[in-house]
C-alpha positions as CSV (number, residue, x, y, z in Angstrom):
1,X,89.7,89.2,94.9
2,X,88.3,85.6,94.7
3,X,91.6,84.2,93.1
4,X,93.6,85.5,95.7
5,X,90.9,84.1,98.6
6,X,91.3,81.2,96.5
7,X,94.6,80.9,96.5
8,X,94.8,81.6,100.4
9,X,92.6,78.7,101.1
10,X,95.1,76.4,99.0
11,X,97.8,77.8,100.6
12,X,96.1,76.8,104.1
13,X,94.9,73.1,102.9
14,X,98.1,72.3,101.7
15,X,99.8,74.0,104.7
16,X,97.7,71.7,106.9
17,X,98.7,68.4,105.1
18,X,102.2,69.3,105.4
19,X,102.1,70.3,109.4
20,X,99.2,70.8,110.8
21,X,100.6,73.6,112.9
22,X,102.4,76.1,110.1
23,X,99.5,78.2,110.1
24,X,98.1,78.0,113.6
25,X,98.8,81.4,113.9
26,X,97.9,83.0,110.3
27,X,96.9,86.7,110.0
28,X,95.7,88.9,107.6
29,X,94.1,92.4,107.0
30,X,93.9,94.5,103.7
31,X,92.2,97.2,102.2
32,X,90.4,98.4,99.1
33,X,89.9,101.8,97.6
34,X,87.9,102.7,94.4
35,X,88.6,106.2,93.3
36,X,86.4,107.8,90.3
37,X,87.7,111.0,89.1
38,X,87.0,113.8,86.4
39,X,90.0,116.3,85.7
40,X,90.6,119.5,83.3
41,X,93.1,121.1,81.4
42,X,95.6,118.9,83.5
43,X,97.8,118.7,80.5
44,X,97.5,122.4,79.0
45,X,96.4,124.6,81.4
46,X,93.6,125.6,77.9
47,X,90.3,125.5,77.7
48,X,90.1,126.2,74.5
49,X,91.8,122.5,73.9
50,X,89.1,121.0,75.8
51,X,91.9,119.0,77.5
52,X,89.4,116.3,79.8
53,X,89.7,113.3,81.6
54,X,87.5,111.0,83.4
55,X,88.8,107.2,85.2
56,X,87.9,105.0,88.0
57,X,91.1,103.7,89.8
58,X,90.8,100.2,91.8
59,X,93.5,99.2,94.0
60,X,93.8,96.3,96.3
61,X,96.5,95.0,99.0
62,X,96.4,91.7,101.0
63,X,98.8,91.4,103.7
64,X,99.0,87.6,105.4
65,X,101.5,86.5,107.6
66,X,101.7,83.5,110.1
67,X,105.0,82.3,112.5
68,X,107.3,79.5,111.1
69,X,108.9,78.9,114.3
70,X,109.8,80.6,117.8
71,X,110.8,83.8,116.8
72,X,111.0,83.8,113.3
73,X,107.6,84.5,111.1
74,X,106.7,85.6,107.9
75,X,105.4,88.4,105.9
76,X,104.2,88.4,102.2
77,X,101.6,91.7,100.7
78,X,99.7,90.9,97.5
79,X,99.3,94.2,95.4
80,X,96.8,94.7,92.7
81,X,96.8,98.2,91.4
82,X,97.1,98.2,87.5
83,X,93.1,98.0,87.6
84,X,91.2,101.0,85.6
85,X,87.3,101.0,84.6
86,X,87.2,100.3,81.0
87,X,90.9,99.6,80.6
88,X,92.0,95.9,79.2
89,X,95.6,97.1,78.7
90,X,97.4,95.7,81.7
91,X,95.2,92.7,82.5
92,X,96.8,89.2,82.4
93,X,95.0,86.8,80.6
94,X,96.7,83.8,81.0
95,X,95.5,81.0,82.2
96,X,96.0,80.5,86.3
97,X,97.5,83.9,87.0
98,X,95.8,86.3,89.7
99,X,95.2,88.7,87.1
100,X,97.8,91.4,87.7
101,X,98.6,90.9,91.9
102,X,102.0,90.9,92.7
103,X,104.2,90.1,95.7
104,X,105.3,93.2,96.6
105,X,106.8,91.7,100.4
106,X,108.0,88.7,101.4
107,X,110.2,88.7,104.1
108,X,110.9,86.6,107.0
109,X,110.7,88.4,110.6
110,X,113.3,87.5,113.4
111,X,112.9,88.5,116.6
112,X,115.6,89.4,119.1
113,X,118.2,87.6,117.1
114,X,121.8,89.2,119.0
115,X,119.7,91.3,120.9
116,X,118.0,92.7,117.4
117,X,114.6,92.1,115.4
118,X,115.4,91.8,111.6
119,X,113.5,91.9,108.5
120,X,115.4,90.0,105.6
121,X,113.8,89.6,102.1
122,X,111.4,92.3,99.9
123,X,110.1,94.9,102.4
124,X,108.6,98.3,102.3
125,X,111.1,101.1,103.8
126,X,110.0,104.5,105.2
127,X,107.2,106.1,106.0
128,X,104.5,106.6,103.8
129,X,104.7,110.3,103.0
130,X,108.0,110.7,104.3
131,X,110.3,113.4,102.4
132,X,113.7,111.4,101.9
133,X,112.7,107.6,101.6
134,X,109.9,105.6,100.9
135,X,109.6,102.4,98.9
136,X,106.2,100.5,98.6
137,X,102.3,101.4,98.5
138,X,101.6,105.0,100.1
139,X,97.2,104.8,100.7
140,X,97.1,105.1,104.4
141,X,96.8,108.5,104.4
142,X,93.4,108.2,102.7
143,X,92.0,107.8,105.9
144,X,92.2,111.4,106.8
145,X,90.7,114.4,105.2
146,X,94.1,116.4,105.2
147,X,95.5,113.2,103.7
148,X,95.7,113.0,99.6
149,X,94.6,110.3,98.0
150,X,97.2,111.1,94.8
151,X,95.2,110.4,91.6
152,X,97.2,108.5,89.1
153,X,99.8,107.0,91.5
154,X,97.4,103.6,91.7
155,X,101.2,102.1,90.1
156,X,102.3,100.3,93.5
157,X,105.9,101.1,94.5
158,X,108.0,97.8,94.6
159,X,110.0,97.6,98.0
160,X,113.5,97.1,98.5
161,X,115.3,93.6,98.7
162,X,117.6,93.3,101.5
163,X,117.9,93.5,105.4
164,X,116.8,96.3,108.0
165,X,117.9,95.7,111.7
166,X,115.6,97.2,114.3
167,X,117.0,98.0,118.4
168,X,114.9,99.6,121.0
169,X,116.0,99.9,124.4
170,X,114.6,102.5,126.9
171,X,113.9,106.0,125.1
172,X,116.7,104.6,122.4
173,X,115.4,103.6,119.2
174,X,117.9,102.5,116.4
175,X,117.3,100.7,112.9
176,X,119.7,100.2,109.7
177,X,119.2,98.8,106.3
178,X,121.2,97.8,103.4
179,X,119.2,96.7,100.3
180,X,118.8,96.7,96.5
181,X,116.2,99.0,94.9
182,X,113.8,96.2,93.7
183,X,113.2,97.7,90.4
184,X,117.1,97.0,89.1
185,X,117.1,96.9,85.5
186,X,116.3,93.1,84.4
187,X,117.8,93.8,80.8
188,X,121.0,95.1,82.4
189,X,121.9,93.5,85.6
190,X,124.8,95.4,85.8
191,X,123.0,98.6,86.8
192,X,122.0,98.5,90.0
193,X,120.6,100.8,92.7
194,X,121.4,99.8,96.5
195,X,120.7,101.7,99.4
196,X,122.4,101.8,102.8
197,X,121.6,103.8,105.9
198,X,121.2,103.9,109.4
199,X,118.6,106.0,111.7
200,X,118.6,106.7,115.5
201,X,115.8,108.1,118.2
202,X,115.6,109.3,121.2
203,X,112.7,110.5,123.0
204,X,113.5,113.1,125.2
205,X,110.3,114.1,126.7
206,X,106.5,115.2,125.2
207,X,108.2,118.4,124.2
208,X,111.0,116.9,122.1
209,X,111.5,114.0,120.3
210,X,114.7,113.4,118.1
211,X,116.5,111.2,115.6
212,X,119.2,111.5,113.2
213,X,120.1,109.7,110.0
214,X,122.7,109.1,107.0
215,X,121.8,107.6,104.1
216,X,123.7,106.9,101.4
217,X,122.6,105.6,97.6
218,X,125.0,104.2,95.1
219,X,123.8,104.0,91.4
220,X,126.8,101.4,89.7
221,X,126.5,101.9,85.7
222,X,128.8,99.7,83.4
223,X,129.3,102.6,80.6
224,X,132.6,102.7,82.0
225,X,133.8,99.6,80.4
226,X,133.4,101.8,77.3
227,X,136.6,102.9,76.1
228,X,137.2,106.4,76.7
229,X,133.8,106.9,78.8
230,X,133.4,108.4,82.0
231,X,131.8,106.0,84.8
232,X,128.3,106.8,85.2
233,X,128.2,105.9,88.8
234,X,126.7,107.9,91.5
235,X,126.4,107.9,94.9
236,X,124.1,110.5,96.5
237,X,124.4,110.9,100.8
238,X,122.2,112.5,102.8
239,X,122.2,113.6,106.4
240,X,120.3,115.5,108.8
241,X,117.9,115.3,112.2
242,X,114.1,115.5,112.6
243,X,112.2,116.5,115.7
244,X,108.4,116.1,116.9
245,X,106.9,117.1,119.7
246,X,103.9,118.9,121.6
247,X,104.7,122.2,122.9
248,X,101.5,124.4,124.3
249,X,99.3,122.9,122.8
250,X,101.0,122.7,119.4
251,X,101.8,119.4,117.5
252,X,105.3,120.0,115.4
253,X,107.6,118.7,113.0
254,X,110.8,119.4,111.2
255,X,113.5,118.0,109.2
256,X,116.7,119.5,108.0
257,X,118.6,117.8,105.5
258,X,122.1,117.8,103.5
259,X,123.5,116.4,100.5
260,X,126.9,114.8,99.8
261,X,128.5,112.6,97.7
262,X,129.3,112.8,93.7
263,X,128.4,111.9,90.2
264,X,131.0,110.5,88.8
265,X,129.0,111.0,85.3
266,X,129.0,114.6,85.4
267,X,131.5,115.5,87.6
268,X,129.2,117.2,90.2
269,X,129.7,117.2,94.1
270,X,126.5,117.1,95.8
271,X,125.5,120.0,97.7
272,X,121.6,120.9,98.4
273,X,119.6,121.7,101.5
274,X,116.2,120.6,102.4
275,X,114.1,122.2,105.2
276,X,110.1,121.2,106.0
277,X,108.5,122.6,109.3
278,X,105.3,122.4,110.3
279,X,102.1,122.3,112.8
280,X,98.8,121.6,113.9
281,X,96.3,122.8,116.8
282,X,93.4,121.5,118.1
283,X,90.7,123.3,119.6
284,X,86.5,122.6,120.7
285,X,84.7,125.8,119.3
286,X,81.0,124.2,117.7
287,X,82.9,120.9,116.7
288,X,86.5,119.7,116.6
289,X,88.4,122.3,114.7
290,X,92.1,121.1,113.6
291,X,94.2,124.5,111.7
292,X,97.7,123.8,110.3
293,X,100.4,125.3,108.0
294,X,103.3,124.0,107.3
295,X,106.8,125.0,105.0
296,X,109.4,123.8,102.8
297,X,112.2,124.5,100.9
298,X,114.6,123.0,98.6
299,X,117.8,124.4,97.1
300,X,117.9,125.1,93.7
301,X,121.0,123.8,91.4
302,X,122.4,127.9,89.9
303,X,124.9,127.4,87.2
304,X,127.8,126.3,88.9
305,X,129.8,123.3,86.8
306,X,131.6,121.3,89.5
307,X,128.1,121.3,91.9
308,X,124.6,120.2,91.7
309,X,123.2,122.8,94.5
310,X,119.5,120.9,93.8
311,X,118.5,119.3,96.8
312,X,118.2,115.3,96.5
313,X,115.9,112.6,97.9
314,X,116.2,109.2,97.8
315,X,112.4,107.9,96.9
316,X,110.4,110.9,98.0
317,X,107.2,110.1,99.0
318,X,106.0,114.0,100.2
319,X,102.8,115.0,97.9
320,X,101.1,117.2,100.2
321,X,98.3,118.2,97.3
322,X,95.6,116.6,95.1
323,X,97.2,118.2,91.6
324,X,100.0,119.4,91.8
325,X,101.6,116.5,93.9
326,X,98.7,114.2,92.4
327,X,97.8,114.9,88.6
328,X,100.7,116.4,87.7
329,X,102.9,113.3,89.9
330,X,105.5,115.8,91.4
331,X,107.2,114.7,94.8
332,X,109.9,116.4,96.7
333,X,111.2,119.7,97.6
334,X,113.6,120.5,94.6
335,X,113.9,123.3,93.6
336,X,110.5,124.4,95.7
337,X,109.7,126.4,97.8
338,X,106.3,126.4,99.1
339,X,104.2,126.6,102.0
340,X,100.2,125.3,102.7
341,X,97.6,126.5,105.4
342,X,94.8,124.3,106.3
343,X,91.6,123.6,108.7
344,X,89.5,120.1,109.5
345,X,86.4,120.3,111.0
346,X,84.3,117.7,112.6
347,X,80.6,118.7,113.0
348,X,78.7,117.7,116.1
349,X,75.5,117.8,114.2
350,X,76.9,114.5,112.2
351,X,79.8,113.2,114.1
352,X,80.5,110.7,110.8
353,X,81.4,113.9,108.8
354,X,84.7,115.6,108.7
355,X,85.2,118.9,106.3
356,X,88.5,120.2,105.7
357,X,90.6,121.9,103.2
358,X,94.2,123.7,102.5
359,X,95.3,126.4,100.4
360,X,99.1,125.5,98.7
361,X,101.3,128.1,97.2
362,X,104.3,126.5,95.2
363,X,107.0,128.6,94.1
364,X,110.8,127.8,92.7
365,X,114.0,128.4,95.1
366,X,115.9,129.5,92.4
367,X,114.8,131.2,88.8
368,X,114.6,128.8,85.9
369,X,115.3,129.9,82.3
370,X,113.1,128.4,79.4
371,X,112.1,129.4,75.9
372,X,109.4,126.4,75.5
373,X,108.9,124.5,72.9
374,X,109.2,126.2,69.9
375,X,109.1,129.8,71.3
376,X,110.3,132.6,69.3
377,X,110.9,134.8,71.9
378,X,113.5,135.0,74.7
379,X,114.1,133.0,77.7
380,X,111.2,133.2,80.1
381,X,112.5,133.2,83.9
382,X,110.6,132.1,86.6
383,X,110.4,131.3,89.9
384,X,106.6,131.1,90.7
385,X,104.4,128.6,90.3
386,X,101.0,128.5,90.9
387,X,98.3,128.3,93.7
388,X,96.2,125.1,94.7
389,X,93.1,124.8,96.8
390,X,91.6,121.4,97.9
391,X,88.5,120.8,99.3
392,X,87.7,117.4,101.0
393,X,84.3,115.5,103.0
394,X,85.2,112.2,104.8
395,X,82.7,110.3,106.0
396,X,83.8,107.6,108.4
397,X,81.0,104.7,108.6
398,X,83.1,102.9,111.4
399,X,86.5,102.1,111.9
400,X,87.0,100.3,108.4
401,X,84.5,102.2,106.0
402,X,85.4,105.7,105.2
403,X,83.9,107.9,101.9
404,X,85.5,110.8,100.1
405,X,84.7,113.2,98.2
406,X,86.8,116.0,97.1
407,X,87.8,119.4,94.8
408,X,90.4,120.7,94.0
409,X,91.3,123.2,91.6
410,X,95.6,124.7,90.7
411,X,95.8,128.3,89.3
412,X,99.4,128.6,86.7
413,X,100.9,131.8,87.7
414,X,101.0,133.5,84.0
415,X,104.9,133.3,84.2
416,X,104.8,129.5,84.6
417,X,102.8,128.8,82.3
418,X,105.1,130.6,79.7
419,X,108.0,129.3,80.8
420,X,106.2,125.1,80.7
421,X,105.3,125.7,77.1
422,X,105.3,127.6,74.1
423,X,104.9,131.2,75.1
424,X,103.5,132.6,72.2
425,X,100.3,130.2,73.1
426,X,101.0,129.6,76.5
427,X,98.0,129.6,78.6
428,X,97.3,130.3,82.8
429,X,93.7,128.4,82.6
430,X,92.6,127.1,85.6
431,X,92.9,123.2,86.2
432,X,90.2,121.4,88.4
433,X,89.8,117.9,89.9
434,X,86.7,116.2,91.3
435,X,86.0,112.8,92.4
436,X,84.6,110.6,94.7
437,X,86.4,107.4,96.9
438,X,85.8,104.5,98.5
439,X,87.9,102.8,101.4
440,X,87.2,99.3,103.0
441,X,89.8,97.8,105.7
442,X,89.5,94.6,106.3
């Protein structure tokens, strides 16, 4: 944190013998989170294998931008996240570096350029915890207790290189992008991933608030140059509408989404659904009480040859639970159906202190067929998964110091488990997670 203060106060000195007014305007925020954390059986689902864990996660993220000229300023966000007590692996060494930060934006701004603000350069995209696309860092969410802080995914998420176009007029809201995924192969430029896609809003009243978009991915491949080869080019499309709103009390959301397009390396249409609904209520009964549930579903690819029925997302960033979506790293709805049910509770005793927790059930669409690992028995088929129950404390010291601790502990339906390993030592053991974070906003 010192190098990159450091390196900020350089940028300013030299900034100021240039032109004295470059950095009139400079801004910054950031935040840090330290996250300690103990797990079991995460790998195994066995006691008996005394399968443990026990890290502390650091991650860091400095935003600073400051106006170039009228209407045009710029944006860069210094990441460090490779940081783990104990752990050398990872760490630069070399002589002047920032030890492991890396520019994960830097983009200019320009505002009302034609009528439209751009962003042009390397740039998050999407919502954190949104279902179909997100690229970049995904901690906001720590702030609240029915947020996850996802062990494990302290790995960044490098943005997207290109240009998104924003227009708002009236209750009309309208943005596009076209951009390279920023983690293109460096080995093989010739495999790249770009992204193009356009979303529109409108807000009709509290009630009802809608938007549409079409999105369209296009992996290029050069196997095709390889005589007799198919291409291995894809291009994955997705459409479909969301809608929020308040409606008697209720807040809601849903999405619906299709899949088009083809893989050209399989032969396969694209064909999946996605669906997730959900909704919270407030109410004052000894406290602030918050109760929610919410449901999705993802098609499952059957057996057909000329389809892949599994629904697709883009760069899913929906990992509504501590293990399952945390330890365990899964994201997305394919292939899953599942639904959670949850409560928050702020005590008037100490207003500081918020207690909540959810109960997840996670189940397949459609049956899956595996023998494990060296199973001498037949094909297990399954389409349950497990249960998960998370337990979470926030305590918010102000505005830009918040505490967590949390529990959480995912119970393998027996079927599962037999059909994720071998199933002649296949085991439904419990796994737990406890730990303890830190947040500071600055």
């Amino acid at each position: 944190m010192k190098k990159v203060i450091a390196m900020l106060a350089l940028v300013a000195l030299v900034g100021n013998v240039a032109n004295a007014e470059l950095l009139k305007d400079f801004k910054y925020d950031g935040k840090i989170i330290v996250n300690g954390y103990a797990t079991s059986n995460d790998q195994d689902e066995d006691s008996d294998a005394a399968d443990k864990t026990s890290d502390v996660d650091s991650f860091v993220i400095l935003n600073a931008g400051f106006n170039l000229t009228d209407d045009v300023d710029a944006v860069v966000s210094a990441v460090k996240c490779n940081q783990q007590y104990g752990r050398v692996a990872g760490e630069s060494v070399a002589a002047g570096t920032a030890d492991g930060f890396f520019m994960e934006q830097a983009y200019l701004n320009l505002k009302g350029v034609l009528g439209i603000d751009h962003k042009i350069g390397r740039q998050y995209y999407g919502e954190e915890g949104d279902l179909i696309v997100r690229y970049g860092t995904s901690m906001s969410n720590f702030d609240t207790t029915a947020g996850v802080l996802a062990v494990n995914q302290f790995t960044g998420a490098i943005g997207v290189d290109g240009w998104t176009g924003w227009y708002a007029k009236d209750k009309l809201t309208i943005h596009a992008i076209t951009a390279k995924n920023a983690a293109n192969s460096v080995a093989n430029p010739n495999t790249d991933q770009d992204l193009v896609g356009v979303v529109g809003g409108y807000d009709l009243m509290e009630p009802l608030k809608i938007s549409a978009f079409i999105y369209e991915q296009k992996n290029y491949q050069d196997a095709a140059n390889v005589a007799g080869a198919k291409t291995a080019d894809k291009m994955l499309d997705i459409v479909g509408v969301k809608g929020t709103g308040k409606f008697m009390g209720f807040d809601y959301y849903g999405i619906l989404a299709k899949n088009y397009g083809h893989d050209h390396n399989n032969d396969q249409n694209y064909t999946g659904t996605g669906f997730l609904a959900g909704a919270k209520y407030d109410i004052e009964l000894v406290g602030k009480w918050i109760f929610m549930g919410e449901m999705a579903r993802g098609s499952g690819d059957k057996t057909s040859v000329s389809k892949n029925e599994q629904f697709m997302e883009i760069a899913s960033d929906y990992r509504p639970s501590l293990i399952w979506n945390g330890v365990k790293g899964n994201a997305g709805i394919g292939n899953l159906t599942a639904w959670n049910l949850g409560a928050m509770w702020n005590t008037p005793m100490f207003e500081k202190l918020t207690l909540g927790g959810k109960l997840y059930h996670f189940g397949m669409t459609e049956k899956v067929a595996s023998a494990g690992a060296g199973s001498t028995a037949l094909p297990q088929e399954t389409d349950t998964i497990g249960n998960e129950l998370d337990l979470c404390a926030m305590w918010k010291h102000n505005e830009n110091v918040t505490l967590k601790a949390y529990y959480a502990a995912f119970m393998p339906d027996s079927k599962y488990a037999k059909y994720a390993a071998d199933e002649a030592t296949a085991k439904d053991d419990m796994t737990t997670l406890v730990g303890a974070a830190l947040s500071v906003k600055f």
